[in-house]
N, C-alpha and C positions, 0 to 999 in steps of 0.2 A: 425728837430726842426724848420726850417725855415721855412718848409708846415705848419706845424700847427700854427706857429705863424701869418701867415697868412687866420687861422680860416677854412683852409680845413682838413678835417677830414677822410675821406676814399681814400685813396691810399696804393699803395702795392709797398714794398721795394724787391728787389731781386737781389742779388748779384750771379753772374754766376763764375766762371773760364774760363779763356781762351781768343779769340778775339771776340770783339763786333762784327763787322763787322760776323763772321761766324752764331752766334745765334741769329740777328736779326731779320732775317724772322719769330723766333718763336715769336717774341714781334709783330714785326709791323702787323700780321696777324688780330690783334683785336684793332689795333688805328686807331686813325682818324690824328694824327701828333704827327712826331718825333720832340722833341728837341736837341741840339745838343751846347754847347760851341764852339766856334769861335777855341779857342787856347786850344790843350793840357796839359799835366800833366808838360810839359816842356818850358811852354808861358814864365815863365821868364828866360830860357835862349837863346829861340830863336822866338823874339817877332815876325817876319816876317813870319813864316813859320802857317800853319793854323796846327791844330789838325791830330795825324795820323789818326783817324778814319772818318774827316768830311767828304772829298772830295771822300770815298771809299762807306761809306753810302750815301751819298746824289745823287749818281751814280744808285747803288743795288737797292737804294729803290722807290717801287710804290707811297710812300705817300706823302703828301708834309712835307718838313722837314726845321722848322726855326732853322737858327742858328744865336747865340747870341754872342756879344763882352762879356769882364769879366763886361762893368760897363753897367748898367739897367740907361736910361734915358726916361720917363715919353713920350707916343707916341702921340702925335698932330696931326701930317701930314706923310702922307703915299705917295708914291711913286711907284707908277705900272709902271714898262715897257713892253709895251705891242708891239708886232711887228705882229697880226695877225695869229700867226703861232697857233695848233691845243691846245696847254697846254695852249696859251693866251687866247684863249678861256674859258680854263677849269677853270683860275683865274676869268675872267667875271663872270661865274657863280658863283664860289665861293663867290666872292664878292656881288653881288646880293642873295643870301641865307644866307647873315652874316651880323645878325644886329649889333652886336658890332662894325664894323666900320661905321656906320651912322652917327657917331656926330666927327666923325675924317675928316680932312681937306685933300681929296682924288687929287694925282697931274695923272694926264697919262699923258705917255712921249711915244712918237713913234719917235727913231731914223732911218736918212735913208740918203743914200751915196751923195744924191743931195734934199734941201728942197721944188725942184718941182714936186717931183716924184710924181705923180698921186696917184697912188698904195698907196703909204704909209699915202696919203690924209686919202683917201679912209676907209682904215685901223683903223686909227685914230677916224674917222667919226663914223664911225658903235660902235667901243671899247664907243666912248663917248656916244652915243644916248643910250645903253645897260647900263651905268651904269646910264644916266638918269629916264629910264625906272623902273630903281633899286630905285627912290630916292634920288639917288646923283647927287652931283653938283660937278662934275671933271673939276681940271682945267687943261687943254690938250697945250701941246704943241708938235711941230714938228721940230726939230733939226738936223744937218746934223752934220756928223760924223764918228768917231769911237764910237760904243756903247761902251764900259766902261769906255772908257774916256768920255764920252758925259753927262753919268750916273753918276760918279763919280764927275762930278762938278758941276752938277744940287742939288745933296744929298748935297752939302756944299754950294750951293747957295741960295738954299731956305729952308735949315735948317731941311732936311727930318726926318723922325727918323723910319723908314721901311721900305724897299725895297720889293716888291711881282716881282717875275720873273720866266721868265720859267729855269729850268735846264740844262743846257747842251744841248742846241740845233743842233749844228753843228756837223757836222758827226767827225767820230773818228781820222781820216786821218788830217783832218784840224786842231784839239784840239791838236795830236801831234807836231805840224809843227809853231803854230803861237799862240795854249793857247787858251782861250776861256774866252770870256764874263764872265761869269760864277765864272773859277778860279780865274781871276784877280779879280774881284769884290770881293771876300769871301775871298781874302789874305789882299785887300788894303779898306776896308770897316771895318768904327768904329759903324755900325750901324747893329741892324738884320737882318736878309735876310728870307722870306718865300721864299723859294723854290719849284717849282711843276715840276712836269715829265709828 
């Protein structure tokens, strides 16, 4: 009711048995993006915790996958964190082949453990020239830090309303040990997250 009230007209409902996460590969084989709730069937007994399905899919899957808070606020200004790595890439392109964020107010953020680190200049440099090349006008800064602490107070400093990142970057060993950008951001985040792998 709420698709059509929104004047879209062809989509397909399909109700499975069983875990999402198992017959997702039959679905994501023909899309182009998952979407995903932020919080389960249980967000109002355990606000903190994310969805059981989000962090298992957003792992599994090849596609990029936005996940949403329950309340929809109207998107202005976007937020890419870009650190160079080979999926940051893959959002450049995205971003450049997607004219719906043209008239959105685009931030790049490249965080890095000292803010004279060359490299991450470097990094930064190329991320902005590529999206000017796109037609956009990013506004780029370079930050020292913890990335999701670094993330996390930039999104409430300049009032983001979308984050584009890459997924789970860090090897498996570390995400056990100390968490990942990633999870903290998709647990303590009131905003959407596109997600890429």
């Amino acid at each position: 009711q709420t698709i059509k009230a929104e004047g879209i007209e062809e989509f397909k409902l399909v109700h499975k048995t069983g875990f999402l996460v198992d017959c997702l590969h039959e679905f994501e084989r023909n899309s182009d993006l998952i979407v995903l709730g932020q919080r389960g069937e249980a967000a109002d007994f355990a606000p903190g915790h994310l969805g059981a399905n989000v962090d298992r899919i957003v792992r599994s899957s090849g596609k990029p996958c936005l996940v949403t808070p329950a309340k929809f606020k109207p998107i202005q200004r976007i937020l890419f964190a870009y650190d160079g790595s080979y999926t940051g890439k893959k959002i450049l392109n995205f971003l450049a082949n997607s004219s719906c964020f043209q008239s959105l107010e685009i931030h790049l953020l490249t965080v890095a453990k000292d803010s004279s680190d060359k490299t991450a200049t470097a990094r930064l440099n190329e991320a902005e020239q590529s999206l000017k090349r796109a037609r956009y006008q990013p506004i780029c800064s370079l930050l020292e830090g913890e990335s999701e602490k670094v993330i996390a107070e930039y999104i409430t400093e300049q009032d983001i309303n979308l984050l584009l990142m890459g997924a789970y970057g860090h090897s498996r060993i570390r995400h056990l040990v100390i968490g990942s950008t990633t999870a903290q951001l998709l647990r303590s985040s009131n905003i959407p997250l596109l997600l890429f792998r």
